[in-house]
C-alpha positions in Angstrom: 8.0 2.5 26.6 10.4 0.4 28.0 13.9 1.4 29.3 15.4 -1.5 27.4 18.6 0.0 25.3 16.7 -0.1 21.5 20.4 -0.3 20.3 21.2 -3.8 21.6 22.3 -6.3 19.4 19.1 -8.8 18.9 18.1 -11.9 16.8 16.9 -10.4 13.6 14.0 -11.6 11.1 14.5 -14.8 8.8 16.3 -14.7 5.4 13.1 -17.4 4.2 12.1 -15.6 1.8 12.6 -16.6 -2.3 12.9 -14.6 -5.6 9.8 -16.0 -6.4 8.0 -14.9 -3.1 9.5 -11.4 -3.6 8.7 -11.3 -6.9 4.7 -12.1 -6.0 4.7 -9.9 -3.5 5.4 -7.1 -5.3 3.0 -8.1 -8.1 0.1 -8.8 -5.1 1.2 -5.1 -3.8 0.0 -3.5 -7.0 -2.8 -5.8 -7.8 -5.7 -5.3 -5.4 -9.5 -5.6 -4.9 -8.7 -1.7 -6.1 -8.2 -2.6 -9.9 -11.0 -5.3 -9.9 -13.6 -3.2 -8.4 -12.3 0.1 -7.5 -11.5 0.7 -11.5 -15.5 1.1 -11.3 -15.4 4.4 -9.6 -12.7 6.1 -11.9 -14.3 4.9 -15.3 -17.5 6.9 -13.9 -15.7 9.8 -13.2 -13.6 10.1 -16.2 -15.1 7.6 -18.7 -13.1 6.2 -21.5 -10.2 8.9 -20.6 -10.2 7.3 -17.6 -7.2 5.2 -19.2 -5.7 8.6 -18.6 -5.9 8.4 -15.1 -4.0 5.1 -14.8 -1.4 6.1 -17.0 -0.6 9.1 -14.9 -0.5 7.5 -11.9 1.3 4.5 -12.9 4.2 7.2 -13.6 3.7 8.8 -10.4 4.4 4.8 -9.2 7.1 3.7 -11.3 9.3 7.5 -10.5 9.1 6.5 -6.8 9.9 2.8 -7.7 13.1 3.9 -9.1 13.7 6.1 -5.9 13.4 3.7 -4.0 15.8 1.7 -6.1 18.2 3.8 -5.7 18.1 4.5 -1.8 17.6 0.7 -1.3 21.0 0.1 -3.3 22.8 2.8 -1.6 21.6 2.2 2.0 21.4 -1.4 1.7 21.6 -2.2 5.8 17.8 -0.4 5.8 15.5 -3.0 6.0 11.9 -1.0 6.0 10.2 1.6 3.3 9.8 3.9 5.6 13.3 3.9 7.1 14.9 5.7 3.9 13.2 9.0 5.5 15.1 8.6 8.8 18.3 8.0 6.8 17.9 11.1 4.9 15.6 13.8 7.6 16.8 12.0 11.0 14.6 10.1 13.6 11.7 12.9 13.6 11.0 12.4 10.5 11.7 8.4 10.7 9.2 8.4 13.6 6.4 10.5 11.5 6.6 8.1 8.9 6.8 4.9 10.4 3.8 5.8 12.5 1.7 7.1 9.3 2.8 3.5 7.1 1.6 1.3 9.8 -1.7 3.3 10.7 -2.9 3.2 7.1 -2.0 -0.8 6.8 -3.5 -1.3 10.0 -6.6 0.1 9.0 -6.4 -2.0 5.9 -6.9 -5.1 7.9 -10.6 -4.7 9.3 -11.5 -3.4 5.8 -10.3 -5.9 4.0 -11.3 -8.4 6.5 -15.4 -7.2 6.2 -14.6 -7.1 2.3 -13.8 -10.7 2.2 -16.8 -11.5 4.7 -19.4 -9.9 2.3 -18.0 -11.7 -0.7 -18.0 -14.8 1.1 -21.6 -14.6 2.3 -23.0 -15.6 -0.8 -21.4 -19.3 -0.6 -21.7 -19.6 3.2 -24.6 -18.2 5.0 -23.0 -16.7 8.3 -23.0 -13.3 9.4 -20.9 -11.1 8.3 -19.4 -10.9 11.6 -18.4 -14.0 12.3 -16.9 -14.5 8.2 -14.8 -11.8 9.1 -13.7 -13.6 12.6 -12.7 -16.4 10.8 -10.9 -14.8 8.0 -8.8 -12.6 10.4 -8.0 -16.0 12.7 -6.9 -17.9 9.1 -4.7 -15.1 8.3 -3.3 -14.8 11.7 -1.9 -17.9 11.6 -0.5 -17.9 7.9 1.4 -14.9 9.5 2.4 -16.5 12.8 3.8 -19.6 11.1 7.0 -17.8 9.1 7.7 -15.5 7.0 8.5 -18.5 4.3 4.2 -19.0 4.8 3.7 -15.5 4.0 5.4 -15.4 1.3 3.7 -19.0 0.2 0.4 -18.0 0.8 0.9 -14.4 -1.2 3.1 -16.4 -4.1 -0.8 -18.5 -4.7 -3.0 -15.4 -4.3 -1.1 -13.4 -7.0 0.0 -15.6 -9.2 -4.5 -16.4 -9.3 -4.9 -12.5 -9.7 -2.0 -12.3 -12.9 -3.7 -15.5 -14.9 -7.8 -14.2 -14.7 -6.1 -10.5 -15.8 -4.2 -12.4 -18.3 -6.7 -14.6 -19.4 -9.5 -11.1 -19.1 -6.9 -9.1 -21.4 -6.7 -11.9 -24.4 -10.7 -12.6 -24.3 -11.8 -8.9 -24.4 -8.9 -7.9 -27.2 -10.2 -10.9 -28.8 -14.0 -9.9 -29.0 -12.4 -6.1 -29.5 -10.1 -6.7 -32.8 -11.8 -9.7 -34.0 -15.2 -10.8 -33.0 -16.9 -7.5 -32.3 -19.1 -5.8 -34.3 -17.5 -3.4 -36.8 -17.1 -0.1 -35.5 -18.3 -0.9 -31.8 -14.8 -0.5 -30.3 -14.6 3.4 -31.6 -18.3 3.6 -30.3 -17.7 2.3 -27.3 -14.6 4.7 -26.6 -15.9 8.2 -28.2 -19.8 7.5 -29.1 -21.2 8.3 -25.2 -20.1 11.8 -25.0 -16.5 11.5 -26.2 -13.3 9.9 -25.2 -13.5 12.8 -21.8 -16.9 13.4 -21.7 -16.5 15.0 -18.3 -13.5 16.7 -19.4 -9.6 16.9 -18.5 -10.4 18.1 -14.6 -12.7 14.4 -14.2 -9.1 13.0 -15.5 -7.3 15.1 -12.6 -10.0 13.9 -10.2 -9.7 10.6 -11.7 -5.9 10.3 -10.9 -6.0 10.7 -7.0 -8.8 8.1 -6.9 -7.1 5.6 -9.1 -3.3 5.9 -7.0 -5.1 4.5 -4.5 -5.7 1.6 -5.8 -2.2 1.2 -7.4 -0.1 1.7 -3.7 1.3 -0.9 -2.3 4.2 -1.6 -4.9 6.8 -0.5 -1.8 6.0 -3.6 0.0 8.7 -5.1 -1.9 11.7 -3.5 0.4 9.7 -4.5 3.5 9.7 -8.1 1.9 13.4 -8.3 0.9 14.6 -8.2 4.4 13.5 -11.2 4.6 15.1 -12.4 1.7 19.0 -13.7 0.8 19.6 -10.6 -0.8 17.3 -7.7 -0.3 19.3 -4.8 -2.2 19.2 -7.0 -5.2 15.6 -8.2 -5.1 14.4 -4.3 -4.6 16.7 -3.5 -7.5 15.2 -6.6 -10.1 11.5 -5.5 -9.2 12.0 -1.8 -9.9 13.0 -2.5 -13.5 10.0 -4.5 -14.0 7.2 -2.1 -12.0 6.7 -0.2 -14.9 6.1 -3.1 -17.7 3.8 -4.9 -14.6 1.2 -1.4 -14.5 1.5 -1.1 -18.0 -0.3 -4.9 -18.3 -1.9 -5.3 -15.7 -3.8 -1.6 -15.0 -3.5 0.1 -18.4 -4.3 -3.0 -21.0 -7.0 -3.7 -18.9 -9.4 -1.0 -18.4 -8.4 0.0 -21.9 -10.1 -3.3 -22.4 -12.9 -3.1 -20.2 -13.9 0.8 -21.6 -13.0 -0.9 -25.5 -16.0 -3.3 -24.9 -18.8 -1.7 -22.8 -20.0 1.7 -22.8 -18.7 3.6 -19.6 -22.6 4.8 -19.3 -23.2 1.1 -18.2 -20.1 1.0 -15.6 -21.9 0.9 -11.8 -19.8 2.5 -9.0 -18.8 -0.9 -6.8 -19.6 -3.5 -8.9 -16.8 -4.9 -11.1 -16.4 -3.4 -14.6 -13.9 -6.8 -15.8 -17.2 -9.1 -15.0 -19.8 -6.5 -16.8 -17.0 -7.0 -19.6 -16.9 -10.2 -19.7 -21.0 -10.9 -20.1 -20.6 -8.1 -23.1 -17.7 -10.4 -24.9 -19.6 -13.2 -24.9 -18.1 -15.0 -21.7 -20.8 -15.4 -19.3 -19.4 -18.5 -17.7 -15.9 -16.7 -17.0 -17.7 -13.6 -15.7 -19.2 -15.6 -12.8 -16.5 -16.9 -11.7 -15.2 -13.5 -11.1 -16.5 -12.8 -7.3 -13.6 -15.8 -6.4 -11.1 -14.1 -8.3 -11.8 -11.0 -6.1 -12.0 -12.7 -3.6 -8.3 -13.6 -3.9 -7.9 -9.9 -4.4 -9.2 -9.4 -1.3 -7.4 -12.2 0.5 -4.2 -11.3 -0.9 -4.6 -7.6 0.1 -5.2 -8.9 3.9 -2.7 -11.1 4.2 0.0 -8.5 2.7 -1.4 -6.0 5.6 -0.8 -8.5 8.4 2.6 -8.7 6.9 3.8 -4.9 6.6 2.1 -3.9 9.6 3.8 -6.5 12.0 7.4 -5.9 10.3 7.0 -1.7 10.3 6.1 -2.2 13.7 9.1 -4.3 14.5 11.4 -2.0 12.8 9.9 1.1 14.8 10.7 -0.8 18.3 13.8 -1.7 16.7 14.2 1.8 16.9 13.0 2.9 20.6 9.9 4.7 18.5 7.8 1.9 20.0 7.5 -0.3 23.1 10.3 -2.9 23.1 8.4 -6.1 24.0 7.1 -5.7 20.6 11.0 -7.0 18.9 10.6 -10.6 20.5 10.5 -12.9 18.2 9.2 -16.6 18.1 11.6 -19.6 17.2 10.9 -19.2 13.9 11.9 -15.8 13.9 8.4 -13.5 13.4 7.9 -11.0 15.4 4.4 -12.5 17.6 3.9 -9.2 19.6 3.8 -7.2 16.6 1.1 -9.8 14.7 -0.7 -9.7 17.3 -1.5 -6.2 17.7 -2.3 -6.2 14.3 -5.0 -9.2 14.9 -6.5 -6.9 17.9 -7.2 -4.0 15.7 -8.8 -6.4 13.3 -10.9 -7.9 15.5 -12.0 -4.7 17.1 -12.7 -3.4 13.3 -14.6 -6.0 12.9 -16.5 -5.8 16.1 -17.5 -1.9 16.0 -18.2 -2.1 11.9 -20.8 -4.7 12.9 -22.6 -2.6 15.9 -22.8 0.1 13.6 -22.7 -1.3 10.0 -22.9 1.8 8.2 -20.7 4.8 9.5 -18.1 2.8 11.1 -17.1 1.2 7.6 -17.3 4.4 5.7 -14.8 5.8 8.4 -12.8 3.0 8.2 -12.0 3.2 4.3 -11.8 7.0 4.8 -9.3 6.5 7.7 -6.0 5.8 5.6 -7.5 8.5 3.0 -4.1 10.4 2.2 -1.4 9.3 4.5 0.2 7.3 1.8 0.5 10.5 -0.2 2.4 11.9 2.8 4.4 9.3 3.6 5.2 9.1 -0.4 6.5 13.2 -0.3 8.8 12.0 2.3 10.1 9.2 0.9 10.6 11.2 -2.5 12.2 14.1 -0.7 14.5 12.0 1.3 15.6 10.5 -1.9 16.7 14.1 -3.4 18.3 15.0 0.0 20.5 11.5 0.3 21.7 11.9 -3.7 22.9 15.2 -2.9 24.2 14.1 0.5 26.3 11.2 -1.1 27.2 13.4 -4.5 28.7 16.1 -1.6 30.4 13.2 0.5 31.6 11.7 -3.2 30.3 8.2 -2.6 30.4 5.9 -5.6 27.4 5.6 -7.9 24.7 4.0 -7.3 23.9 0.6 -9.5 20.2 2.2 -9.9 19.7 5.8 -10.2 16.9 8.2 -10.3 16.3 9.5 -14.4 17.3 13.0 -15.1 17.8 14.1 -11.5 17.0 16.3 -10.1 14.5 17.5 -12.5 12.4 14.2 -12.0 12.7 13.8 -8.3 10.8 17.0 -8.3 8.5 16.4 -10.5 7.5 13.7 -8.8 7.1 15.9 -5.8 5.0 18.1 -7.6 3.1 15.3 -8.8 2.1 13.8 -5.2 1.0 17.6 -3.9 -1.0 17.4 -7.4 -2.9 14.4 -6.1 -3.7 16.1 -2.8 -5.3 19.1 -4.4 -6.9 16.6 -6.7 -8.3 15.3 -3.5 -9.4 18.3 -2.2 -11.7 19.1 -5.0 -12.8 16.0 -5.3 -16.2 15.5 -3.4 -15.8 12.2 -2.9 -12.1 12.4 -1.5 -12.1 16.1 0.4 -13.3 13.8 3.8 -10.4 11.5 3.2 -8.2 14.1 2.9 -9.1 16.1 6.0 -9.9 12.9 8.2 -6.3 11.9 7.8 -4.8 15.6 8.9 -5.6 13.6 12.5 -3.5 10.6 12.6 -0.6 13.0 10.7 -1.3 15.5 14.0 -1.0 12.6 16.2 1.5 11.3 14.6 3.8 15.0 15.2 2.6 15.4 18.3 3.7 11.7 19.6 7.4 12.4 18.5 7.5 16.1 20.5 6.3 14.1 22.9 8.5 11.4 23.0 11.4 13.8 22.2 10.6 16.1 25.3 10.3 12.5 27.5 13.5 12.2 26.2 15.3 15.1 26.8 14.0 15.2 30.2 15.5 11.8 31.0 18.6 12.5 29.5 18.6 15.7 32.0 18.0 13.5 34.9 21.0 11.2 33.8 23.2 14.0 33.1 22.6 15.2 37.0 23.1 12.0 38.6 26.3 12.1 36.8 27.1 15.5 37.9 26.5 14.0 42.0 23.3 16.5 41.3 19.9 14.8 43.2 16.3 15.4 42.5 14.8 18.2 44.9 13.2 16.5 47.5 9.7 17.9 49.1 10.9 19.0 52.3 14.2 21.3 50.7 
């Protein structure tokens, strides 16, 4: 790393960013290729109870929503999610978490990236290779331009995903509560072995597979730096998270499990379009592989976005090499896009020599880091409200319900989803491949922190009229 003093005053990010960019990019975090095809998976698992599932974890969500509400009210000068945890466990735990949040965005990008190539191989026939190229080199731009682009481009791709869920939910409740046969909606949720017909531990298993897919609602305090007033946007979109899972996850695969029988649901392909040919709308349902598309779109775009900004904050910091704080004239860190491009395109390269494994190990490779990062950004919330309650620091605007007793239940609730992972066959792998990065991430700050000390040493001897022995003493 460079020797360049991390401390110095510099030209920070833009302020570009509008309430309604900030307001789409929170809506885009939590709506993702995950709900449109990724709800297929847990409606196996769990079948109609699988509604279960995304109530739980939309709690799980909207509890560490209002945490963060409250941490992004009280430390208002912190500009990243994953800068709470320094604030509240110091720079170890800063660097830990940092590192973790950018790995498991940066692994989003080649996944998402060869997501988008397959869907768009059946309008343009190219490889999937080269599709994937050209998506990453589109979306490079969009982030190279401004943040003000960013924020454009995301305000389009979600406001696309909230109208087809919108218009999905009024079509299927209309075929459920008025067109349907009599009876078909009761037979649909209880009539193929019950409303769990794999029982409450397929719920459990369920949960961890579904709060996957519904991450990404932190994005929002990475976002609001870059907006006119970034305490106040984190603090209107955490009042709203809950009402925004509640429409957009719950209603809908209430929906989708209300008009087809789980038993037909097919892991990967998407349960809304399988829905849709059931109600009677086989022209909408076709449209559907654009619509995810979007999903998919969106999702990349967002992970060019947080990566280049975490990373900017972590060399901010002196936790990463200091070239990568230069910003363009436009103010967007160029160093820290890039890198995020490079690991894209090397994705994309390796996933196509070897097509099958390297894919699988991609979508494994985040597995559950964000749960990690998630139990430190919960327990740093606990440890700052009893920090400021001992330093008698005014009260927060937003504050976490029924603290403490909440904060820890939320907690408990996250080391919940990592046992559910563990006995989950399908998620164990996840769980153990991402032990590594969390190792590498530990061992990089002891390692930086020796580096450290050790310099710190030297410094302290030259100062002292102390000099280095020499070979010959």
């Amino acid at each position: 790393m460079s020797s360049e003093d991390p401390t110095a005053v510099r030209p920070g990010l833009s302020r570009s960013l509008t309430h309604r960019h900030v307001t789409m990019i929170t809506i885009g975090g939590i709506i993702g290729a995950g709900l449109f095809v990724g709800s297929s998976v847990a409606i196996k698992e769990a079948g109609p109870a699988s509604v279960l599932s995304y109530l739980g974890s939309g709690l799980i969500i909207v509890l560490l929503m209002q945490m963060l509400g409250e941490m992004a009210v009280a430390l208002p000068s912190v500009r990243s999610f994953s800068e709470f945890t320094r604030a509240a466990l110091g720079n170890g735990a800063g660097f830990v978490c940092g590192w973790l949040y950018w790995y498991f965005w940066v692994v989003v990008i080649p996944v998402e990236a060869i997501a988008g190539a397959l869907l768009l191989r059946a309008w343009v026939p190219l490889p999937v290779w080269a599709l994937g190229l050209a998506l990453m080199g589109t979306m490079t731009a969009v982030n190279l331009m401004s943040a003000r682009s960013y924020g454009e481009f995301e305000f389009w791709f979600a406001s696309i995903k909230v109208a087809a869920i919108i218009v999905f939910i009024a079509l299927a409740a209309g075929y459920a509560f008025g067109f349907a046969p009599p009876g078909r909606v009761a037979a649909d949720l209880t009539g193929y072995g019950g409303f769990a017909p794999r029982g409450a531990l397929a719920v459990l298993g369920g949960l961890a597979t579904v709060f996957f897919a519904m991450t990404g609602a932190e994005i929002i305090t990475v976002a609001a730096a870059e907006s006119a007033e970034p305490a106040r946007a984190i603090a209107a979109m955490t009042r709203s998270v809950m009402l925004r899972i509640l429409v957009f996850y719950v209603l809908s695969i209430f929906f989708i499990v209300a008009v087809v029988p789980w038993t037909r649901v097919k892991a990967g392909y998407s349960p809304f379009t399988l829905a849709l040919w059931a109600s009677g709308h086989p022209w909408i349902a076709r449209s559907m592989n654009a619509v995810i598309l979007t999903a998919v779109l969106s999702c990349l775009n967002s992970a060019f976005y947080v990566c280049s900004r975490v990373l900017f904050v972590l060399a901010e910091k002196g936790d990463a090499p200091q070239w990568l704080v230069r910003l363009n004239g436009r103010r967007v860190p160029t160093h820290s896009v890039a890198v995020g491009a490079v690991v894209g395109v090397l994705g994309i390269v390796v996933a196509s020599a070897a097509p099958g494994g390297v894919f699988s190990f991609l979508v494994n490779a985040g597995g559950a880091l964000i749960v990690f990062v998630y139990i430190l950004t919960a327990v740093s919330q606990i440890v700052l409200r009893f920090r400021h309650r001992r330093e008698h620091r005014p009260r927060s605007a937003i504050r976490m319900w029924a603290f403490p007793w909440l904060s820890y239940a939320t907690v408990i609730a996250l080391l919940a989803v990592l046992a559910a992972m563990a006995f989950t066959p399908g998620l164990a792998s996840q769980l153990y491949v991402s032990l590594l990065p969390l190792s590498v991430a530990v061992a990089g700050y002891l390692w930086r922190r020796r580096r450290g000390a050790r310099a710190q040493g030297l410094l302290r001897g030259v100062a002292l009229g102390e000099h280095p022995s020499q070979p010959g003493d």
